[in-house]
N, C-alpha and C positions, 0 to 999 in steps of 0.2 A: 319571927313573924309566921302565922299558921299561911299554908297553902292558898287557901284560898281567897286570903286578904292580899298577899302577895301577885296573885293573878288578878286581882280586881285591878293593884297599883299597876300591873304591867300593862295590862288593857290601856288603860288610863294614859300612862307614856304611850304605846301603838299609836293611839287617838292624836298625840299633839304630833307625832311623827309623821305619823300621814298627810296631818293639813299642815306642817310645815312648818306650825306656831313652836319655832324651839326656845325663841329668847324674848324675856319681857322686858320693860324699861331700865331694867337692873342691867339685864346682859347685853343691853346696847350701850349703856352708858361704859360697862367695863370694856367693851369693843373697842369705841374709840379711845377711850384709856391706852386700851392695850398699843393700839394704835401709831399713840404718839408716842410709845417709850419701844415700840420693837423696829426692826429695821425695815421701814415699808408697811402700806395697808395691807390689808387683809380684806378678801373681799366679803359678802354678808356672809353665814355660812346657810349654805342651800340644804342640807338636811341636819337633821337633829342628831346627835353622838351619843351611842352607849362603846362605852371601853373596858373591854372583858381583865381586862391588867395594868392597871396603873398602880406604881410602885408607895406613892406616897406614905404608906404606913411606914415603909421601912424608912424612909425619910428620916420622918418623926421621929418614932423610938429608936431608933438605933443610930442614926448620924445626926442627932440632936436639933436637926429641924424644925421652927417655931410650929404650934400646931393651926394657925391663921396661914398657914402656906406662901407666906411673900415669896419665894422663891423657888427657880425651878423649872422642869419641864413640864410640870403640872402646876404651877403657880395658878392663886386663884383666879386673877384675871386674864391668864391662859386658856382657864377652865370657862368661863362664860364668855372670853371673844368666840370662842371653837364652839362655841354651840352645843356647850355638853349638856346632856340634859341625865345621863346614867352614868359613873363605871362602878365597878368592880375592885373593891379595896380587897388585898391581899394580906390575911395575915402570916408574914414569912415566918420562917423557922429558919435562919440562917445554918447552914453544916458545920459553921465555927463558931458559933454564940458561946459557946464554951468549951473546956478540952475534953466534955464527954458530947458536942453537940449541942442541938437546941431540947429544951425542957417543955414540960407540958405548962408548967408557970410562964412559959414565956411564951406563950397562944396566949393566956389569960391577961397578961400586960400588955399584949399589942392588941389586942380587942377591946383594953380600956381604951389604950392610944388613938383609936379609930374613933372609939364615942368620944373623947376628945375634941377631934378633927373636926367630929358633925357637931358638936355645940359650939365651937370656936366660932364659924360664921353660918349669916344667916341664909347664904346660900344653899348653902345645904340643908334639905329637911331632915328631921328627926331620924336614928337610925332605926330601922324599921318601921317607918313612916309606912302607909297605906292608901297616902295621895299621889300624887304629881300638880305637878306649877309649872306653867313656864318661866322662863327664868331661874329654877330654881334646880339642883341636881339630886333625884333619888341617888342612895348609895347601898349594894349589895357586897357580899362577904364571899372570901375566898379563903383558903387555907393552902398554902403552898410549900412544900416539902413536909410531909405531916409525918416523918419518921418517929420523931418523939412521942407520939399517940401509940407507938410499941408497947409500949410501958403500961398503958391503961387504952385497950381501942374501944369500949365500951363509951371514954370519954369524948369521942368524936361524938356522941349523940345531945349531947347538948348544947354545942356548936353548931350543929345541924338547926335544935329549936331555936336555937337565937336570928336565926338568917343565913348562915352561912350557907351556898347554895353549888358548890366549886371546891374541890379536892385534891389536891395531884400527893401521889402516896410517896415521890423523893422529888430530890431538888437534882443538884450537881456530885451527886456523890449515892455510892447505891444507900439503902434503909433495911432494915429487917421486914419493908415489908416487900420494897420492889430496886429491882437492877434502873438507874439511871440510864440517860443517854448519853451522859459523859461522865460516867464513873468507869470504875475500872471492870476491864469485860469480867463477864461470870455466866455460868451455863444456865442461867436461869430469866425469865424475866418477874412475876409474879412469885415472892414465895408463900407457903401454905398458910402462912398468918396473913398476907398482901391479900390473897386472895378473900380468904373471911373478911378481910377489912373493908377488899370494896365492896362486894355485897354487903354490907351493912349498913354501905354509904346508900347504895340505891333503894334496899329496904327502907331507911328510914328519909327517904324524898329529896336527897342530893345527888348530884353527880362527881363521877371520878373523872380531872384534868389529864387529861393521857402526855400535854407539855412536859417538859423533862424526863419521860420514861424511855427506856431502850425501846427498841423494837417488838423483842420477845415479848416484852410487858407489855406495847399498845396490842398485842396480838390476844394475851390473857385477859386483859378489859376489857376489847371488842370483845370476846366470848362472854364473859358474864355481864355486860351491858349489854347486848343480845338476848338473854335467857329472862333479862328483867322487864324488855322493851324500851329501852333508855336509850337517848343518843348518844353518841362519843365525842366528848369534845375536846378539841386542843384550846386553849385560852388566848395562848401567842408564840404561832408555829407559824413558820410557812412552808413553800414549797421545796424540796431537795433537788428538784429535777432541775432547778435556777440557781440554787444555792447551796452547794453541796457540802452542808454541816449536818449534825448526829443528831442538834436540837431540832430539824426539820421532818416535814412530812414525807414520805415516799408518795407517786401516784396513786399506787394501790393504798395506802394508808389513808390518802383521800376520799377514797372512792366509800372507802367503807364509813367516814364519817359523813359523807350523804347516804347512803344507804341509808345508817340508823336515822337520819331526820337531827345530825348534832351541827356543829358548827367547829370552824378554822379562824383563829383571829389573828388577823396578817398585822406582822410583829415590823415596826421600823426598825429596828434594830440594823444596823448595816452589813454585818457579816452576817443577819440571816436573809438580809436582802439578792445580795450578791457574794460570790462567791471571791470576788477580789474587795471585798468588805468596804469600799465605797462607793455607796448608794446614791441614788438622788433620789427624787420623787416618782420620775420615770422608771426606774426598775420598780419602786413598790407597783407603780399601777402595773407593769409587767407581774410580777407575782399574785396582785390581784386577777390581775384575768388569766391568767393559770390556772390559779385554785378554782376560779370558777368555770372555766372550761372542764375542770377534770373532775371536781365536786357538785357540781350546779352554785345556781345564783344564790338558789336559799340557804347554801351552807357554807359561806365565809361571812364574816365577821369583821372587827377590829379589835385586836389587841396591842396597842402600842407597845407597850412592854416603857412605857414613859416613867421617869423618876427614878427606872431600873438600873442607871448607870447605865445605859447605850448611846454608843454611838447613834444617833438620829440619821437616818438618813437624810439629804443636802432638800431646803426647803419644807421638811417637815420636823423643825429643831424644838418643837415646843406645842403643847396642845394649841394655841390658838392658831396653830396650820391645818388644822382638819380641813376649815373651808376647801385651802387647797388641792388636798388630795382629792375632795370630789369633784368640784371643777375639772381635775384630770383627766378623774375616769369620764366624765361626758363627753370631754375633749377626745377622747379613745374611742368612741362609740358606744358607751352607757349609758342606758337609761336612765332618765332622774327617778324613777320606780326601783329601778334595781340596785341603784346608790344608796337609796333610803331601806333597803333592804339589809345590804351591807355594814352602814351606818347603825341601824338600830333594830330594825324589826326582828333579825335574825337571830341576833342576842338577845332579845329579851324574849323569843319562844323557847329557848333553851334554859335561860333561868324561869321561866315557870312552868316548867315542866314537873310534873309530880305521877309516880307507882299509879299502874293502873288499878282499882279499886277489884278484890275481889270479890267475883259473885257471889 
């Protein structure tokens, strides 16, 4: 999808986020659906959902999951009770897909497996669609653990033109390009191909996922997302100073992804929630107003990290609990402006964001 069809489509979603229009007679009908087969209503959902990390793809291709999603944390009528109107399909690179790792063939099989997904139903528009619908869910492109792009990083550029919009250069294990946050230590965070690589990324109108990198590494990305004018973003991090794991953010780590104008996409996952790894709904909104006390309003996010194999934290077991969570946060003292911020706006400034043009 070129730039600036992409920012036409995000406007586009801002627009129904703002007036609130998230779900059409499709995604009221699958509400109640959802309704009578989950434990308990759900109430309407009050903002519209972009999710910077939902697992699904790996569903799909790799744990044999139908590609009509009946099932799930993302299940489709998961996806329209919750209000989704965006996420963010991940194409993983698993660190064990084989005993040399994941392959650059197998980016190209799960990016079928995504087109797929989006032709399977018709809730979902076209992949690189350049509308919005209510009721219906734009879907953007990730690439997660992109170590296998070693081998050829020039090949990242046509991942980039197809949509892909989100990059993190390892997963759970370090890469020839970067030190993970839970791989094994090493005196480096960025090495001197990591580094060619994300410049390459931000040259050509993507961004680098700083989720999963060591420390050293978010410290080499903020440096050259800096030099680019790019913001930093975690996809599905949260705070460390609440939940003290390696996949999480430090304050200053925060700090610096408001700075750049990126975003934090507050991960349910339980042990990034809390530190004794069960969560309820009340620590995420805890973590929420963290991140936002210490990054601003404008720079958190959601990133469930749903379909990822996580632990959910207690009442938010499945996309159609988004409602929930924002209900929470207004119950905490949040604005329904700042919720819809959260929810959607924030993330979709970050996905269309593109290189400043030079003079």
């Amino acid at each position: 999808m070129r730039l600036a069809t992409l920012t036409a489509a995000l406007c586009a979603i801002s627009l129904l986020a703002a007036t609130g229009s998230a779900l059409g007679d499709r995604g009221k009908k699958a509400r109640r659906h959802a309704q009578k087969n989950d434990a308990g209503p759900d109430p309407a959902p009050t903002a519209m959902v972009v999710d910077l990390h939902v697992d699904v793809p790996w569903q799909v291709h790799w744990k044999g999951r139908a590609p009509t999603l009946p099932e799930g944390d993302a299940r489709l009528s998961a996806l329209q009770a919750g209000g989704v109107g965006g996420l963010v399909f991940p194409i993983y690179l698993p660190d064990k897909a084989h005993e040399d790792g994941a392959h650059l063939d197998d980016a190209e099989a799960t990016y079928a497996t995504i087109q797929a997904i989006v032709a399977a139903s018709p809730v979902f528009l076209p992949l690189g669609s350049t509308r919005a619908e209510a009721g219906r869910i734009t879907s953007f492109l990730s690439i997660e653990g992109a170590g296998a792009f070693a081998a050829d990083p020039p090949a990242i550029d046509r991942f980039i033109a197809r949509g892909v919009r989100l990059i993190s250069p390892a997963h759970a294990k370090n890469t020839a390009f970067s030190a993970s946050a839970t791989g094994e230590p090493v005196g480096f965070g960025l090495t001197a191909l990591g580094k060619a690589f994300c410049a390459r990324i931000y040259d050509h109108g993507a961004l680098v996922d700083v989720s999963h990198v060591s420390d050293a590494a978010f410290a080499d990305i903020a440096a050259i997302a800096r030099a680019h004018g790019a913001p930093v973003v975690a996809t599905h991090s949260n705070a460390r100073a609440l939940a003290r794991h390696p996949r999480n953010l430090t304050d200053d780590q925060l700090r610096v992804i408001g700075e750049t104008g990126g975003v934090a996409g507050l991960n349910f996952h339980s042990p990034f929630v809390t530190t004794s790894g069960k969560a309820t709904i009340d620590d995420v909104v805890k973590q929420a107003l963290h991140m936002v006390k210490v990054a601003g309003v404008d720079h958190v996010a959601l990133g469930s990290d749903f379909d990822g194999g996580i632990r959910a934290a207690a009442g938010l077991e499945d996309a159609s609990r988004y409602p929930r969570l924002s209900e929470a946060l207004v119950r905490h003292g949040m604005s329904a402006g700042d919720v819809t911020k959260i929810f959607a706006t924030n993330a979709l400034r970050v996905l269309g964001w593109a290189p400043a043009k030079a003079p």
